[in-house]
N, C-alpha and C positions, 0 to 999 in steps of 0.2 A: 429700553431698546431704542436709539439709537433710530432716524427715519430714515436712511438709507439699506441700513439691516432690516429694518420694517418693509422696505419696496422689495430688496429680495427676497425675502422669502413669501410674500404675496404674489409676485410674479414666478416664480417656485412652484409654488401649488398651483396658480391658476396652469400651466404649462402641464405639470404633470397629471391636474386634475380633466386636461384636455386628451393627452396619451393616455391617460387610464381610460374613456369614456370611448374610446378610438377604438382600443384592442378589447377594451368588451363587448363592442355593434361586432367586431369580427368574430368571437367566438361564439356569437349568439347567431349570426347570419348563415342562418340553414343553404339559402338561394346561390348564396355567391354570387350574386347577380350585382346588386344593388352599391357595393362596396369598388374603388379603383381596384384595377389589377393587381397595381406593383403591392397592394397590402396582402393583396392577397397569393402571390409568389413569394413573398417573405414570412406567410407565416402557413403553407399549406403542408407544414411536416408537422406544423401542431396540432394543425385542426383537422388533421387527419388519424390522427390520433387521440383516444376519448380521452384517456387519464393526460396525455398531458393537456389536453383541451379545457380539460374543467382544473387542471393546476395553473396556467395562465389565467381564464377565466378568474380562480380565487385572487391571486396574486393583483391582478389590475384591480379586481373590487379593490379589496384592500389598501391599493395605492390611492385609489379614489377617494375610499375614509380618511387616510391620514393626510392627505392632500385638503380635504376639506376640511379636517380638523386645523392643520397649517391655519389656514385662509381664513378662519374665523380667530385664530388667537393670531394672529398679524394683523388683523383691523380690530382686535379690541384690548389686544396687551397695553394700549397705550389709556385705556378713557381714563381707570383710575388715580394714572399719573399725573392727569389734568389737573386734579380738584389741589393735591399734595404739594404742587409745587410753588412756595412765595419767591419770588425778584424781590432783592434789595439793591439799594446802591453799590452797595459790594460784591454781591455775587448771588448766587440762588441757594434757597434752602428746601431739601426736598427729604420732606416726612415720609417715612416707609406706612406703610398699611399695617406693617408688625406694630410700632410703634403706637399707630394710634388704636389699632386692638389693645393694645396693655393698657392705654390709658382707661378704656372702656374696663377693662377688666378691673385694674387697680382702683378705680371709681363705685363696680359694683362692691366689692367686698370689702373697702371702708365706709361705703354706705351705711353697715350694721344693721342690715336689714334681713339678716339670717340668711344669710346663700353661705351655701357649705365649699359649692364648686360653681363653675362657670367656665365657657367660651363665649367669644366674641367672635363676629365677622363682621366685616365693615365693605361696602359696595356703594357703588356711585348713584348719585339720585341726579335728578335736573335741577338743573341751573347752577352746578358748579359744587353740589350740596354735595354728602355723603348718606349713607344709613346705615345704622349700626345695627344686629340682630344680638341679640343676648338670650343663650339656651343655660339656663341655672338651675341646677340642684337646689332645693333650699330644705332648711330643718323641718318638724313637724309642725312648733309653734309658731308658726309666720303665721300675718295675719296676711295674704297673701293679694289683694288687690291695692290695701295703701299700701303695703311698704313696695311692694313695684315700681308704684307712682311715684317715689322716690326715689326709685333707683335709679328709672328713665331719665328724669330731671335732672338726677347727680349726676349721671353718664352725658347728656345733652351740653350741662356746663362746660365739665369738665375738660372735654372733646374742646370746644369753640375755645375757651380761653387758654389751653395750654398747648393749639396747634395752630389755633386761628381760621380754622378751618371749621365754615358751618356746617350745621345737622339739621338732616329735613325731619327723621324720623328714629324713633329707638324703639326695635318689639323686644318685649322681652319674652322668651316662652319657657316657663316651667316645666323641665320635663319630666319633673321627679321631685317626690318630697318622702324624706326620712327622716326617723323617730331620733331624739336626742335622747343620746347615751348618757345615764348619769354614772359621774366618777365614782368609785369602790374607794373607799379610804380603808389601807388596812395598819 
């Protein structure tokens, strides 16, 4: 995204996270005291009424969630595009996060370390680092603490030399292990 697209829609939400917060003191404002006038002659056919009082009331929450949900992925859509992007003389090359999941994934299971299945997610650490989380399936017969230890190590290489991009950390969590089927010859 783009930092211009990034200040709109930051300034987006902050605005409408300020009208949402506005028209909810008025629907909440029993006194009518406390609030300007003129808000309160533009909305006193609402809040004179209970159902549409508590339908505004929802409505402005609600803008207020999505409004804050905005404002936090507008100041963080960018961090992990930070780590991914090299400058060269020629021009930039920018690693997707798909990409470097696969590699993570295509690392565990040539590893040969009996993982049946796996995902990958990969999130930003400090100092420019990455971290990768690895949740695998793996057979019955693993022996399940070394061959991790190698999977993390293959996954850690893997990652640095074929993105260039370092790795602070690699979990891996087993979340499941199942019996190996033997084949039926018939």
């Amino acid at each position: 995204m783009n930092k211009l697209l990034k200040a709109a829609l930051t300034m987006y939400a902050f605005f409408l996270a300020v009208i949402s917060v506005v028209v909810v003191l008025i629907t909440l404002d029993t006194s009518r005291k406390t609030l300007a006038s003129i808000y309160m002659l533009l909305y006193s056919e609402i809040v004179s009424n209970p159902l549409a009082n508590w339908l505004v009331f929802g409505l402005a929450l609600f803008l207020f969630v999505v409004s804050i949900g905005f404002l936090l992925y507008g100041i963080q859509s960018d961090r992990l595009r930070k780590t991914r992007i090299r400058e060269t003389d020629i021009g930039a090359i920018d690693i997707g996060v798909d990409a470097i999941e696969s590699i993570a994934l295509n690392s565990a299971k040539t590893a040969q370390c009996g993982i049946k299945s796996a995902k990958a997610r990969v999130t930003t650490a400090k100092g420019g680092r990455i971290a990768v989380t690895l949740s695998a399936v793996l057979y019955s017969d693993v022996e399940i603490p070394a061959m991790m230890v190698k999977v993390q190590d293959r996954i850690k290489k893997d990652i640095e030399r074929f993105s260039g991009i370092p790795v602070s950390t690699v979990q891996v969590r087993v979340s499941r292990v199942e019996p190996v089927t033997a084949r039926v010859e018939r």
